[in-house]
C-alpha positions in Angstrom: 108.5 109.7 96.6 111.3 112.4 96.6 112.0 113.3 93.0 110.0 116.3 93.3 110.6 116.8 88.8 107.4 114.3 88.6 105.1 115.5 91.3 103.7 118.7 92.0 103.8 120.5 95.3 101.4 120.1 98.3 100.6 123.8 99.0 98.7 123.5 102.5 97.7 120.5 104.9 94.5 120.7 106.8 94.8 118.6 109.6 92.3 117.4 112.4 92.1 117.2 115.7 94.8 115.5 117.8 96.3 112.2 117.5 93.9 109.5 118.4 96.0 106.8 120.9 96.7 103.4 120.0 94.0 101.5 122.2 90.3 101.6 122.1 89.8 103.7 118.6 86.7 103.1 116.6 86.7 104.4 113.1 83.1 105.3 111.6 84.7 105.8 107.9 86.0 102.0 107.9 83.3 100.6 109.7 86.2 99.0 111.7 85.7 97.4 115.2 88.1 98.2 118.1 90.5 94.9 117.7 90.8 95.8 113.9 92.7 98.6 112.1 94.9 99.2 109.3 98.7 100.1 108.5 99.3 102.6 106.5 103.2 101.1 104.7 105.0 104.3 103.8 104.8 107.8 105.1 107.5 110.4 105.7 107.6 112.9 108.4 109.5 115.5 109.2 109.4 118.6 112.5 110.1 121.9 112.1 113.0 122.2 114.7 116.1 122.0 112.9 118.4 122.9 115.0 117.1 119.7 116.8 117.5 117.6 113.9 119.6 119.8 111.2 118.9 119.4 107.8 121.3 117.7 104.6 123.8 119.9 103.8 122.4 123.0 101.6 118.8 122.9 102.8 117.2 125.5 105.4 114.3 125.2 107.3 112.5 127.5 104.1 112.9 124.5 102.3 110.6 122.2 104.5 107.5 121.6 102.3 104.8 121.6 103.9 107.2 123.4 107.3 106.3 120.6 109.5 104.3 117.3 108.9 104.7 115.3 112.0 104.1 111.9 113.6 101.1 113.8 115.2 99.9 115.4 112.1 100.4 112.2 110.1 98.3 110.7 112.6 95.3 113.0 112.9 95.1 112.2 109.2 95.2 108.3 109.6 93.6 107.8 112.5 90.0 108.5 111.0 89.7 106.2 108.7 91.0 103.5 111.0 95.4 103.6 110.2 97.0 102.6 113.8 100.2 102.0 112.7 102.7 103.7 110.0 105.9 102.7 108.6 107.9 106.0 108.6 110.5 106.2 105.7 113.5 108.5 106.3 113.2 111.3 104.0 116.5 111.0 101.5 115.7 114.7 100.4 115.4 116.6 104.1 117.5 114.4 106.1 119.8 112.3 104.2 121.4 109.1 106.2 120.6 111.1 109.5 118.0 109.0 111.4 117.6 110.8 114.4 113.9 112.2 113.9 112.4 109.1 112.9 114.4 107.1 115.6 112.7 109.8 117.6 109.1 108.8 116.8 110.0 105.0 117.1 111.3 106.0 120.8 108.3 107.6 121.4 105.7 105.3 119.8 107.4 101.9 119.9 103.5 99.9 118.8 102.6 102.3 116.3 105.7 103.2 114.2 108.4 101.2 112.5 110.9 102.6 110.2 112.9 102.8 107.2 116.1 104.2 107.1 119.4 105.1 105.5 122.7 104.3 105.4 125.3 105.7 103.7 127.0 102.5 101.0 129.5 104.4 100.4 131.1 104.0 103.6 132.5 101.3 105.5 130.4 98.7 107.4 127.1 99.6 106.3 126.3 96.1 107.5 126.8 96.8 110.6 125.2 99.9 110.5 122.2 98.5 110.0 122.0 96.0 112.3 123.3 98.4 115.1 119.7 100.2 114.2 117.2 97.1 114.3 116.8 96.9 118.4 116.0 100.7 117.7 113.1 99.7 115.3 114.8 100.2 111.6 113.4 97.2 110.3 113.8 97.9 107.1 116.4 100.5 104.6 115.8 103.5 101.8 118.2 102.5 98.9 117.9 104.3 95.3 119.6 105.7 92.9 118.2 109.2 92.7 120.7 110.2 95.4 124.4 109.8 93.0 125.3 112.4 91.7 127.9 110.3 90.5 128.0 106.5 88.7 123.9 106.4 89.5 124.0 103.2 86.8 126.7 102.0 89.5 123.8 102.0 92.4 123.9 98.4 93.3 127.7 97.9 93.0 129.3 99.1 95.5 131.0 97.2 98.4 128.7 98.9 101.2 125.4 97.6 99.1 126.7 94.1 98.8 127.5 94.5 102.7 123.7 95.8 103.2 121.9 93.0 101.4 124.3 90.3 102.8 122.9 91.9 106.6 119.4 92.0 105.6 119.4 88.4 104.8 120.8 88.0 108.2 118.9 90.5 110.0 114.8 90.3 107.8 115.7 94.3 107.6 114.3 94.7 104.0 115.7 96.7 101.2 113.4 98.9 100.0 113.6 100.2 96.5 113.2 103.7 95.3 113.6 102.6 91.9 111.8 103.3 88.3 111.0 100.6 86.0 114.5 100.5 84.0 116.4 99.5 87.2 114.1 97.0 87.6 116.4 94.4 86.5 119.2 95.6 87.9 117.2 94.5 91.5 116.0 91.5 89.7 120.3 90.3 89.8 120.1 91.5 93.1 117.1 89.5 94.2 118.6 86.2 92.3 121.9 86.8 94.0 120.7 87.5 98.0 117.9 85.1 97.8 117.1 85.0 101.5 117.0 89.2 101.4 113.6 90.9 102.0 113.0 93.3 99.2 110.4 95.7 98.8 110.3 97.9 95.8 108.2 101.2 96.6 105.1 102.6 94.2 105.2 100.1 92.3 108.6 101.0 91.0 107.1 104.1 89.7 104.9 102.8 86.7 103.1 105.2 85.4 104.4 108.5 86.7 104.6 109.4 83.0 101.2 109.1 82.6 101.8 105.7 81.0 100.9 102.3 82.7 103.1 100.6 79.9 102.5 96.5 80.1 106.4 96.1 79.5 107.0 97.9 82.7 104.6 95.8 84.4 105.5 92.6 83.0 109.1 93.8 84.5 108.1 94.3 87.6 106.0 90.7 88.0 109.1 89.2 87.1 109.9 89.7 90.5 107.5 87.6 92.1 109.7 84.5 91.7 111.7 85.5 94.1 110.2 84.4 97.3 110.8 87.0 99.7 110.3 90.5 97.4 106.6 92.5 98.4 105.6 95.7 96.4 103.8 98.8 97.8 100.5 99.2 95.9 101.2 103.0 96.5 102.0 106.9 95.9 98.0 107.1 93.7 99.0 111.0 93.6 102.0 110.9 91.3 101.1 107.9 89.0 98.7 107.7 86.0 95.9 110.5 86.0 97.0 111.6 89.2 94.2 112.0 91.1 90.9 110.7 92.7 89.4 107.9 92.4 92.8 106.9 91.2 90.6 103.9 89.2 93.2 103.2 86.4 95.2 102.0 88.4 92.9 99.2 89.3 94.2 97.1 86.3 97.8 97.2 87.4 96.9 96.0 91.0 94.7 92.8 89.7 97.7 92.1 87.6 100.4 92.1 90.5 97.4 90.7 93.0 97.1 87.9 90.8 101.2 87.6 90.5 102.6 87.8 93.7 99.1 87.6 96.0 97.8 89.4 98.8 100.8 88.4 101.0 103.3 90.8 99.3 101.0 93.4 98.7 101.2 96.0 100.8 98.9 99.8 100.4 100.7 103.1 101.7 99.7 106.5 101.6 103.4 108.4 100.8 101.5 111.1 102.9 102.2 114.0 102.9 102.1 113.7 99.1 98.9 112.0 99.3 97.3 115.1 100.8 97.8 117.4 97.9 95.8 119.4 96.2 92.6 117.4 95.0 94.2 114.4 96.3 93.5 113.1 99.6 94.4 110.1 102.1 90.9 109.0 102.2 90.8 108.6 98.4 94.0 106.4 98.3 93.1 103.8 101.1 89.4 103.5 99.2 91.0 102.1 96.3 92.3 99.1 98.0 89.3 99.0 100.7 86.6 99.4 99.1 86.5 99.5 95.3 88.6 96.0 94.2 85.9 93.6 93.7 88.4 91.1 92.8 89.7 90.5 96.9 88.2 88.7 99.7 87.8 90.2 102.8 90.8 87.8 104.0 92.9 89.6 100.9 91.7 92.8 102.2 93.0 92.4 105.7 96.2 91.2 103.7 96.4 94.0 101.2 95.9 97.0 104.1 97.8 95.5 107.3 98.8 91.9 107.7 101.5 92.1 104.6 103.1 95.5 105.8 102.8 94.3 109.5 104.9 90.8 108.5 107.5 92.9 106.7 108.5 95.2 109.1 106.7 94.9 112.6 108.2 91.6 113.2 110.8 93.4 115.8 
């Protein structure tokens, strides 16, 4: 979540040993056996280097907060508790439409990582773009409006969007919705209009960042659900409702949108390094979903925490 007015910010990150690889991990904290693991949906990373990979226009490396979370820091955090796999989410703040870190990691990493990314609407053949990006593992795109400075009511008009939702319906490459709950129907037109696009709006379209799990704004964003192919990130516990561990009002929410759209377009993510903030923690947020919603199977469960995100966007 990049709007940094509603969170507060992470003042050091304690990480572990080294990355744990891909094959033969075991975790003790998830009870997990070596052919099982989780994915964690949503994470941003960024490196230090930026002369490597410069920064948007008007940032310096002093504005890198924490100065470096990267894929192997993300991953000493996630592998404990039995995360193998990450959707990485270009980071509109730090690096804009410039791919090239992530694109990085998904070179390096090709099993573990998928990403999301950004293209610029504004320009010409953002269709194209993004399809030019799928064989390199962009399965899936950033759009919001927190990035105009200019028309941001005009988000979803533009010729480039209509370009991008035309390609995902092509293409699976999702559009993923940095949204709160007012432009919720706004997507809703979208959703109705490119039928066949994947959608995915992130943290739950933001309800309750206020402090307020309002029903209206929940009512809102189930109205989504009868569109076939839009999931939702049960996600981001640090910035929504009390705002820290054991993030348990926000149970409520998830039984509504469980019982809504089902386990098959759920999907949990950390929004690490967020997450890891203050009294917050990544153990804490992939608890809620593992081991304290008495209302899910253990078939939901594997839904919920892996099979839902790895449909979405591991499927190239």
């Amino acid at each position: 979540m990049n709007r940094t007015d509603h969170m507060t910010r992470r003042k050091a990150i304690a990480v572990g040993a080294a990355s744990v690889g891909l094959a033969g991990l075991k975790s003790r904290a998830s009870g997990q056996s070596d052919d099982a693991y989780w994915v964690d949906a949503h994470s941003h990373v960024w490196p230090p280097e930026t002369d490597r990979f410069p920064l948007a226009h008007g940032l310096s490396k002093k504005d890198l907060d924490p100065p470096s979370f990267t894929d192997d820091e993300l991953m000493a955090i996630a592998s404990p508790v039995g995360v193998r796999r990450v959707v990485l989410i270009q980071h509109s703040k730090y690096h804009l439409f410039d791919n090239s870190y992530l694109l990085d990691v998904v070179r390096r990493h090709p099993q573990r990582f998928r990403c999301v990314g950004m293209v610029d609407d504004t320009q010409p053949d953002a269709g194209a773009a993004m399809k030019r990006l799928l064989p390199r593992g962009v399965t899936g795109f950033r759009i919001t409006p927190f990035i105009r400075k200019q028309n941001p009511d005009k988000w979803l008009g533009t010729t480039g969007m209509q370009e991008m939702w035309e390609a995902g319906a092509e293409t699976r490459q999702a559009m993923c919705c940095l949204i709160d709950p007012q432009h919720l129907p706004g997507v809703d037109d979208m959703c109705a209009k490119y039928a066949d696009t994947p959608v995915v709006i992130d943290h739950f379209a933001r309800i309750g960042v206020d402090g307020q799990m309002r029903d209206t704004d929940v009512r809102s964003l189930c109205r989504l659900a009868r569109h076939n192919h839009v999931s939702v990130k049960i996600s981001a516990f640090y910035a929504l409702g009390k705002k820290r561990p054991p993030h348990l009002e926000l149970v409520p929410m998830i039984k509504q949108l469980f019982e809504t759209f089902g386990p098959q377009r759920l999907m949990w993510a950390s929004d690490s390094p967020y997450q890891i903030q203050g009294e917050n923690n990544y153990a804490a947020s992939i608890s809620l979903i593992r081991d304290r919603l008495d209302f899910v199977s253990a078939e939901d469960r594997q839904w919920l925490l892996r099979k839902t995100a790895e449909k979405v966007f591991f499927f190239a």
